[in-house]
N, C-alpha and C positions, 0 to 999 in steps of 0.2 A: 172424232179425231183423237189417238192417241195422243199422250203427253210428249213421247220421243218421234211423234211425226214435225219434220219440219213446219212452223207456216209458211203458208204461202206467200209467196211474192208481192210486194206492193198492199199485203192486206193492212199493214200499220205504218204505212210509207209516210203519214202525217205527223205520229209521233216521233217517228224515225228522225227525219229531216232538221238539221241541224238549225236553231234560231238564229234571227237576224239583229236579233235585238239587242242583245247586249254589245255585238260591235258596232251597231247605231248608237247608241248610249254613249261609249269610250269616245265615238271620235264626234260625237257632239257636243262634251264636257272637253274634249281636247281642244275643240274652236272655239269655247267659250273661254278658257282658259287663257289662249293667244289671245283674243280680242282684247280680256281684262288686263293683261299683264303690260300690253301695248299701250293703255289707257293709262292705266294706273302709274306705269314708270318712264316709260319712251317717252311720250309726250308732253308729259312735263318739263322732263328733263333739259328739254331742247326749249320750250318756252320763256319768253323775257315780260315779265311782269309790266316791266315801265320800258318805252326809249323814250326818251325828250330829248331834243333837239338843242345844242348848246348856243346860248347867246354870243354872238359876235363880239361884240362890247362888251365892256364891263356893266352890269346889272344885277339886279336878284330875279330868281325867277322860282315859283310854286307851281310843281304839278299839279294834276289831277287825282283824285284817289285811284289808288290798285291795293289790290290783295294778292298775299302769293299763295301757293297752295299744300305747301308742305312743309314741318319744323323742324326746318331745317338751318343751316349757314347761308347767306346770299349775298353776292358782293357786288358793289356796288363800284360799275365802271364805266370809264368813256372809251367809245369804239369809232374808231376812224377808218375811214376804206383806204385800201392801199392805192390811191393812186400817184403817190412822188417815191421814189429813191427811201429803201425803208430807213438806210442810216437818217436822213432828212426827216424823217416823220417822227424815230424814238428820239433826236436830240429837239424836237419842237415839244413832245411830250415828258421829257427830264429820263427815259431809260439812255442813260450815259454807257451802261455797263455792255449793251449790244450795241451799240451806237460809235462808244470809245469815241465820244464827243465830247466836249466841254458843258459841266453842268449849267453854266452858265447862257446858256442856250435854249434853256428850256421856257417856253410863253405860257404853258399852260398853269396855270395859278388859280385855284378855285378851294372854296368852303364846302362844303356838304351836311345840311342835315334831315336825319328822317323824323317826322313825325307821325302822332298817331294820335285823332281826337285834341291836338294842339300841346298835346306832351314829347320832351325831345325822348326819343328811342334810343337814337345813336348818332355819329357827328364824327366829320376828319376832315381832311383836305389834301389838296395832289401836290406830291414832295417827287424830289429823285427817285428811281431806282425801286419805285413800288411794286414793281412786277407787272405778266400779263400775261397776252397770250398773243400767237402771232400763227395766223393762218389768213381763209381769204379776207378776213378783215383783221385790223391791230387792237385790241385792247389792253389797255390802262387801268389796272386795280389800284382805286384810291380809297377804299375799305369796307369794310363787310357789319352785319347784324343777325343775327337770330329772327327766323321769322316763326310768325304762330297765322297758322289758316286762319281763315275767319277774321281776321284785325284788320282795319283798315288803315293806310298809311298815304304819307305825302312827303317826297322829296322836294329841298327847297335846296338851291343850287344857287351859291354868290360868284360871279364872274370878276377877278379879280385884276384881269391884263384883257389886252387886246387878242382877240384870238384869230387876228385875218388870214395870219397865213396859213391855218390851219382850215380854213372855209372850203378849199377842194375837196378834200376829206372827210365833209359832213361831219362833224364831230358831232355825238349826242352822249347823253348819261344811259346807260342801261343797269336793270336789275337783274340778275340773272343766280341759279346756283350757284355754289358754292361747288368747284370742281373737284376736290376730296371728298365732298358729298353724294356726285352722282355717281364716282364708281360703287359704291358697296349696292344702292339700289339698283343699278343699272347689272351690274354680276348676277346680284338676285334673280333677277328680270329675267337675264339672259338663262341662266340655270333651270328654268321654272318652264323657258319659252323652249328650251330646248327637251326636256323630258315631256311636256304636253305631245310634241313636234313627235319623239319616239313612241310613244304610247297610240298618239292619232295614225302613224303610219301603220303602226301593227294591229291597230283598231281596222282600220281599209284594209288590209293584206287580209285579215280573216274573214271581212265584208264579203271579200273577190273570192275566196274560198268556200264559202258557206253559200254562194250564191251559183258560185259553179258545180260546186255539190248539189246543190238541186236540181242544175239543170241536168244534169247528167245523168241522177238518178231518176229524174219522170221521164228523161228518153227509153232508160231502160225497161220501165215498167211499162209504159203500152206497149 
């Protein structure tokens, strides 16, 4: 065979035939990618280290240890379900300013501190007007600490009034992020989740391409 004869058809159809591999590779580092970035930031984010249950009475009470898991801000608040009239719940809690209640109103009265190994970390207590958050449940920021992974810690909560009419509500203490905290990780997250998301579908698009290219071309060659 001359050099300017065509080859024949299907005689190098093997080397021809376009790999499947490396768009296996892309959108299988694309799903590793989502899984880790879900681990790593979502899940955290949304996790509460501690909830304790707040005494009725006036008491002290000492959790249990927890660690958080990232070092980060974390504040440190009591969260109430909504179930009375929310002006009713932020003037039992001292937010007067959504409330437009009298601060004089407010039951909730407590200490707070964190310890670590039986050293104080940090420490405050619940005043007017310390902010919060209001969705399906109310929380009450009565203040925050610096955490480090790995430390172990214990909140130790002084009950300082009668808390009954706040018992519908389930009051407890919770741990939680710091909410200027989770956006810059959570944006990351999201940025990271959404270029894997691009990458993995144009990963499959050439999957479904290189796969119909084959099949097309062995119909043609027998």
């Amino acid at each position: 065979m001359s050099q300017d004869e065509p080859a024949p058809i299907g005689s190098d159809s093997k080397t021809a035939l376009p790999s499947t591999r490396l768009p296996l590779v892309l959108l299988t580092l694309c799903l590793t990618i989502t899984a880790a970035v879900n681990w790593l930031y979502y899940l955290p984010a949304v996790q509460q280290p501690l909830v304790l249950p707040l005494p009725i009475r006036p008491t002290r009470v000492l959790s249990s240890e927890f660690q958080v898991n990232k070092p980060l801000q974390y504040q440190v608040e009591v969260e109430l379900d909504r179930v009375m009239p929310s002006d009713r719940l932020n003037a039992l809690i001292g937010e007067t300013i959504t409330s437009k209640s009298d601060p004089k109103s407010m039951i909730l009265h407590l200490d707070w501190r964190l310890l670590s190994q039986g050293q104080l970390v940090a420490s405050g207590k619940a005043e007017p007007d310390q902010g919060g958050g209001w969705g399906p449940t109310i929380h009450k920021s009565v203040g925050h600490f610096q955490g480090q992974p790995g430390r172990s810690y214990r909140l130790e909560l002084t009950i300082l009034s009668d808390l009954t009419p706040l018992q519908p509500a389930n009051p407890r203490a919770v741990i939680q992020l710091h909410p200027s905290d989770t956006k810059g990780p959570m944006l990351n997250a999201g940025l990271v989740f959404l270029l894997a998301l691009v990458v993995g579908l144009a990963s499959l698009l050439e999957l479904i391409l290189v796969l119909y290219s084959r099949r097309k071309r062995s119909k043609f060659t027998r």
